[in-house]
N, C-alpha and C positions, 0 to 999 in steps of 0.2 A: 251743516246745511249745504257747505259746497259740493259736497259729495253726491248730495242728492242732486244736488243742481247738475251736476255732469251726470249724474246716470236720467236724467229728466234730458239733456239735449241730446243723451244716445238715444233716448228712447226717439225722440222729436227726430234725429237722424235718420233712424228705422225706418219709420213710418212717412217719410221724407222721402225716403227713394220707393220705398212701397205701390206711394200716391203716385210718382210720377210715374214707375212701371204703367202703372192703372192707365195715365194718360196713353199711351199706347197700345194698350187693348182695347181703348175706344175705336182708334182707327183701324184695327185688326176686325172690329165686333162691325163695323160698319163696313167695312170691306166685304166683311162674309156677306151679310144684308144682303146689299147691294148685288152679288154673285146667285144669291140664292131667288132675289129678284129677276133679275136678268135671267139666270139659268132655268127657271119656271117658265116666261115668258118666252123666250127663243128656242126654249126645248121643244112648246107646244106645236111652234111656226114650221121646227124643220122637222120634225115626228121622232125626239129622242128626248131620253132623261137628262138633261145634263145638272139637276140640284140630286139633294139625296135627306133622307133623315139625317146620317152626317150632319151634313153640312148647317141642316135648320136646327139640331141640337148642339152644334160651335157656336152659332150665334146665342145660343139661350144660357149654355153654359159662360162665354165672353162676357154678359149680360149678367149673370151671376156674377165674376168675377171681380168684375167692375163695382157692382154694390157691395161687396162683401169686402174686398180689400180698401176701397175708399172709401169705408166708417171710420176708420180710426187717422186717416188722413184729413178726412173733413172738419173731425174731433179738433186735429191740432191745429185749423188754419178757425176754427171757431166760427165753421160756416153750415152748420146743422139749423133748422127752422126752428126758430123761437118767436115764445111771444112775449115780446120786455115791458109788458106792462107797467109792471113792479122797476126791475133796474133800469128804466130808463132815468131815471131820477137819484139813481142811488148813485154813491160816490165807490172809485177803485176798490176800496178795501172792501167795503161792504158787499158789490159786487162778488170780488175773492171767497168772501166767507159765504154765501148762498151758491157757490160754484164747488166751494169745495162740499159742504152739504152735499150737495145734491151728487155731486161726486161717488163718493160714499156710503151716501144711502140708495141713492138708487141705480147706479149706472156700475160698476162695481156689483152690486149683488145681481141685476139683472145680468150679466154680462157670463157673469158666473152660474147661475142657473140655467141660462142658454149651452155654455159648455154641458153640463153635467146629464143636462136631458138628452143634449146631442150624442154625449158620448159612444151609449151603446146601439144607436141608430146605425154610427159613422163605423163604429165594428164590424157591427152585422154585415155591414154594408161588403167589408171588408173579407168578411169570412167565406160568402158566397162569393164575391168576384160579380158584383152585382152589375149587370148593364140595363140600357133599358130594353123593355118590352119591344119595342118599333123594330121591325128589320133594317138591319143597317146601322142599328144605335149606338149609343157610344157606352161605353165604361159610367156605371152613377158613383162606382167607391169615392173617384178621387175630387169630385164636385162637391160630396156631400164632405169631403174633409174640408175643405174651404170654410165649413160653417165652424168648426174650433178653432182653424188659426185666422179666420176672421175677427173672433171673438176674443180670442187671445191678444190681436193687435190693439183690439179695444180698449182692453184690461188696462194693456201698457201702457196705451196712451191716455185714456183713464188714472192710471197713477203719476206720470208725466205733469199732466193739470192738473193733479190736487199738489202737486211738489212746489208747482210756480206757487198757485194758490197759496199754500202754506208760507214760502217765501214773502209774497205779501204782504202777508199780516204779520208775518217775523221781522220786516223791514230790511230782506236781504236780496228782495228786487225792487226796482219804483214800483208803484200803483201802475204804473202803465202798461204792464205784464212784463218788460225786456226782454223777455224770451220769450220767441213762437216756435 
């Protein structure tokens, strides 16, 4: 079990600097905004373009990036919307074992069929050299790969929390989770 437990806080490491990357593609994604704001409205005043497709497809891709890479971050800080109906009432353990459930049954196979469908999307994508349609547009290949190693971060983090979990109910962390 310790073993897993260290490959559970690499994983939590991973996905640790991951998150916080993310946190600065916030300010990056609103920077752009904010440019593509401005550049719209002061372009119109002085009679030049100063935004571009570009620029509106950085923000939407930033935008992507940001949800896609901070699933698996949010996973580990255990701040995804829930409704605790049920465990608000229920004790640690029990808690663990309807986490790890659900773990496994659904967040794991869903995770994995997202991979598998995306795959030959993210190929194709790949094979053509796909950009967008817009003049000016950007590259779609390497956006649309974000959707497997998004899902892949999932996975991992995903296995991560069924490890604590498991710990848990093994007695080889407290109820408390000791590891996030």
């Amino acid at each position: 079990m310790q073993a897993l437990l260290r490959l559970s806080r690499w994983i939590d490491g991973l996905n640790e600097r991951v998150g916080r990357f993310t946190y600065w593609l916030v300010l990056v994604m609103i920077g752009v905004g904010v440019w593509n704001v401005i550049g719209r409205y002061l372009g119109n005043a002085i009679g030049r373009n100063l935004s571009s497709n570009a620029f509106i497809e950085t923000q939407w891709y930033l935008f992507d990036l940001v949800f896609l890479l901070g699933a698996a971050y949010t996973l580990k800080h255990n701040s995804h919307v829930r409704v605790d109906v049920l465990q608000t009432n229920w004790n640690n353990r029990r808690k663990a074992l309807a986490e790890l459930i659900g773990t496994v049954l659904f967040l794991l196979p869903f995770c994995i069929l997202v991979i598998v469908f995306s795959w030959q999307t993210v190929l194709d994508s790949w094979a053509i050299w796909e950009t967008s349609p817009d003049p000016g547009g950007l590259p779609r290949y390497p956006i649309k790969s974000m959707i497997i190693v998004s899902f892949a971060l999932l996975i991992l983090q995903g296995v991560s929390e069924a490890i604590k979990n498991l710990a848990i109910l093994t007695n080889h962390l407290p109820p408390t989770g000791g590891e996030s």
